[in-house]
N, C-alpha and C positions, 0 to 999 in steps of 0.2 A: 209104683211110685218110687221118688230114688231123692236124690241132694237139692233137686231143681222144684221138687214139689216142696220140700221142709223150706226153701228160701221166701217161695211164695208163701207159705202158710207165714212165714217168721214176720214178712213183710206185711199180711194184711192183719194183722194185732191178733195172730190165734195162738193159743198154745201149742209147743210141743215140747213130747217126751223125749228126755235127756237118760241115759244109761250112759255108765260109763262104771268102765275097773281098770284097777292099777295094782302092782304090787307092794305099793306103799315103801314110806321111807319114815327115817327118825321127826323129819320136821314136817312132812305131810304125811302121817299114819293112815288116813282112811281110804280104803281097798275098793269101796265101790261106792257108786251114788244113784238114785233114780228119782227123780222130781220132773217136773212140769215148770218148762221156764218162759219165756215172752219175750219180745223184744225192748219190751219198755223197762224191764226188770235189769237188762246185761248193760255194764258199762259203756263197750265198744261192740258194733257188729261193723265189718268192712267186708263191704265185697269187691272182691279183685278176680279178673278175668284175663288170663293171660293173652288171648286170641279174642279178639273180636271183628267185627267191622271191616272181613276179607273184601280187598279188591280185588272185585269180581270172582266167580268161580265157575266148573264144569257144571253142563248139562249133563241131567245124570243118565242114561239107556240101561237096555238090559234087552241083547242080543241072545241071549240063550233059552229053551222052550219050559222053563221053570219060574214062577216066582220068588221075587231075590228080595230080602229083605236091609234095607243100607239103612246111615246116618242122612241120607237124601230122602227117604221116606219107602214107601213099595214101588217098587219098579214090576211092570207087568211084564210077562213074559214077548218077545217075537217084538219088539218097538211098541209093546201097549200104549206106553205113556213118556212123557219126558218132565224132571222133574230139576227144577233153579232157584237161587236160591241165594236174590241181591234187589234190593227194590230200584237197579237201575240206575237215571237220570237222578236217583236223588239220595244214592248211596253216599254217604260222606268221601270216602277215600278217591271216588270217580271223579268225583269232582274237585282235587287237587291232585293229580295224579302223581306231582313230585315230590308231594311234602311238602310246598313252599312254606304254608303256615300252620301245618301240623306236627307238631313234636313233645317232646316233655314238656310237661305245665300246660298244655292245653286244656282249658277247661270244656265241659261237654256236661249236654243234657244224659244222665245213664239211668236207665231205671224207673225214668220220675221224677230224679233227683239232681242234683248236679256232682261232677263227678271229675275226673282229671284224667290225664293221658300219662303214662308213668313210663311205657318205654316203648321200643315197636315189639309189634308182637309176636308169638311164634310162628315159624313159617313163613315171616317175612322174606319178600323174594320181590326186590325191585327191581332187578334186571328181566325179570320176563317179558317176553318178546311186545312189542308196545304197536301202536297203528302210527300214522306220524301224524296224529295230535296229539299223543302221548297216553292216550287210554290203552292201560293193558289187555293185552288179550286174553288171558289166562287167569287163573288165581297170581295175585302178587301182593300187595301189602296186607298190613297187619299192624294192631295196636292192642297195647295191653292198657289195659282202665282201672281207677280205682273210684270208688266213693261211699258216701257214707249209708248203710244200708237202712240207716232209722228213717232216712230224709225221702225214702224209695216210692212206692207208688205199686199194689197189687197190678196195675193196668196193665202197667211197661216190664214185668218178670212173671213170666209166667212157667210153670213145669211143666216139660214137656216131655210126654212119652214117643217114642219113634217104635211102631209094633214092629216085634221081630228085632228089634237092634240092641232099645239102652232109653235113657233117659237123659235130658237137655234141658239148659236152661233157654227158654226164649228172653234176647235183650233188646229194649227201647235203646236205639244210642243216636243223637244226634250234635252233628259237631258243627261250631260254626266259623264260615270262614271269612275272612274280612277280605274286603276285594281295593288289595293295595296298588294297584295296577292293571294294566288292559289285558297283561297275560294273562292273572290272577280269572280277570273277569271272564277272559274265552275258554277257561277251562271247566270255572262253575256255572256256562252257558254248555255243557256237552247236553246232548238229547243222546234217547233210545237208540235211534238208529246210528248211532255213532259207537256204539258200544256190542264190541264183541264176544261172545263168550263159548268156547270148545265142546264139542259133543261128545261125549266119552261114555263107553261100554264097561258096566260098573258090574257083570256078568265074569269075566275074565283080564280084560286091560286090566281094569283099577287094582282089584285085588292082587294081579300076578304082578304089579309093577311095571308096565307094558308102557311105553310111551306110544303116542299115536292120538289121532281126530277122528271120530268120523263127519266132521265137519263144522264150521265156524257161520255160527247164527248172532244177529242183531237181537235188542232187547224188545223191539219195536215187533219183529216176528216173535216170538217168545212170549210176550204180553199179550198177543192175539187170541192164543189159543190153543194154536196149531203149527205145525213146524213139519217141513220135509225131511224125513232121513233114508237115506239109500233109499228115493221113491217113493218112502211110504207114509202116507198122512200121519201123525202123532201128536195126540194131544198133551198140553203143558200143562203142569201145574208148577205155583210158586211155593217155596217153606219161607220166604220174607210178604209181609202186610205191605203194600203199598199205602193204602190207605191207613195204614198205624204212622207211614213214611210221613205222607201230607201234615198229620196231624202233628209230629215230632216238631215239624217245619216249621209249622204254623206256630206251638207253644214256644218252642226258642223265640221265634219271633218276635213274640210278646213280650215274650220275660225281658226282652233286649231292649225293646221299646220303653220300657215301663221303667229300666233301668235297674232289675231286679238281676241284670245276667250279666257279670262284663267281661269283657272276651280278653282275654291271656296271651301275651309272647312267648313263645316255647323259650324254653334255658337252650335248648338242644333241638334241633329237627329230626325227622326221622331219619334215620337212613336211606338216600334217594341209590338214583342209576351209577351215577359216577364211585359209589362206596365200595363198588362190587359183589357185594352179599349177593348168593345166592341159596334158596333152596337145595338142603343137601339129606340124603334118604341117611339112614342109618346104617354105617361101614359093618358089615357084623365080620368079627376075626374067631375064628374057632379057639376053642378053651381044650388045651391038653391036658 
């Protein structure tokens, strides 16, 4: 268990234990603490997520005759398996692929709860290579979230362990878009098959920094089941709920209806294609 399972516990009203030391000062003298706190007990809890809601990302592989343990989940040795991880046609960011109506101040369903769009996120990368209806090929956007963690919902945060890796939060996030125009609306009309996303060897590529495909698959294939790679039948799995997706859809929906949810003008948009931003690895300069 790790940070993603205390959020959960914090959020479904359970206790948890608090340690904590310091080496004290004149006007806060005490050294250490250990109690049992709650969520309903603390003034503020906010949770802020720098990275959320990647548009689109790699099919994960694993080329080499070992068991490789990733942030994708297990990857089997020889193309066992292939493993994605974006609910698609009904990923938020797919479906505005420029930013038009997503930026700061956007409000969003996050958690449960309702939530905000505070800036784009890490890793943000709009200029990745696009189709020419403007869905990216690749990983490219990114949005950082905040909301209030009392107002959350056990459902939509879940802790999540990856064996072999680390530990994650799983997020409910959905975002809504207002369809101010017929562009607006052919963009939040994209289907599966319109959406592509890179097959990458998570064996040697990914870790060595390797750029390179072993080939560019539809969501439409990928949702199936099964997918061809150099020849060989490979079965999919997803780490995004499609069916948590529906359901997100469906409660914004309501809340909008109902008039409990009203939708926001960004102060600011994200950062689109024309901004230049791109993904950049980290320069390492040696220390003499």
């Amino acid at each position: 268990t790790g940070g993603g399972h205390v959020i959960e516990d914090l959020v479904a009203g359970k206790d948890v234990k608090l340690v904590a030391t310091a080496h004290g000062t004149d006007c806060y003298p005490r050294r250490s603490l250990e109690t049992w706190i709650n969520l309903k007990d603390v003034n503020e809890a906010v949770l802020f997520n720098p990275r959320n809601a990647y548009q689109n990302y790699n099919v994960a592989v694993n080329l080499s005759h070992k068991v490789i343990y990733t942030y994708m989940g297990i990857l089997q040795p020889n193309l066992g398996n292939a493993n994605y991880c974006s609910a698609g046609q009904l990923s938020p960011l797919l479906n505005d692929p420029y930013y038009k109506t997503i930026g700061v101040g956007t409000r969003i369903f996050l958690g449960g709860g309702v939530g905000y769009v505070v800036w784009q996120g890490t890793q943000h990368n709009p200029t990745a290579p696009r189709t020419e209806k403007g869905v990216p090929r690749s990983s490219a956007g990114t949005i950082a979230v905040l909301g209030d963690l009392k107002k959350m919902s056990p459902e939509w945060l879940k802790g999540t362990t990856m064996i072999g890796y680390g530990v994650t939060l799983s997020v409910g996030i959905g975002v809504p878009i207002p369809i101010l125009n017929e562009e607006i609306l052919s963009y939040a009309a994209v289907k599966d098959e319109e959406i592509l996303a890179q097959i990458v060897d998570y064996s040697d590529a990914y870790p060595k920094g390797k750029s390179g495909s072993l080939g560019e698959i539809s969501y439409t294939q990928l949702k199936s089941g099964k997918i061809a790679v150099q020849g060989k039948e490979v079965p999919t799995g997803s780490l995004s709920s499609y069916a948590k997706a529906r359901k997100i859809a469906s409660l914004l929906k309501d809340w909008i209806k109902k008039g409990e949810f009203l939708l926001t003008e960004p102060v600011e948009l994200l950062p689109s294609v024309e901004s230049g931003m791109t993904f950049k690895p980290l320069k390492e300069r040696p220390i003499k």
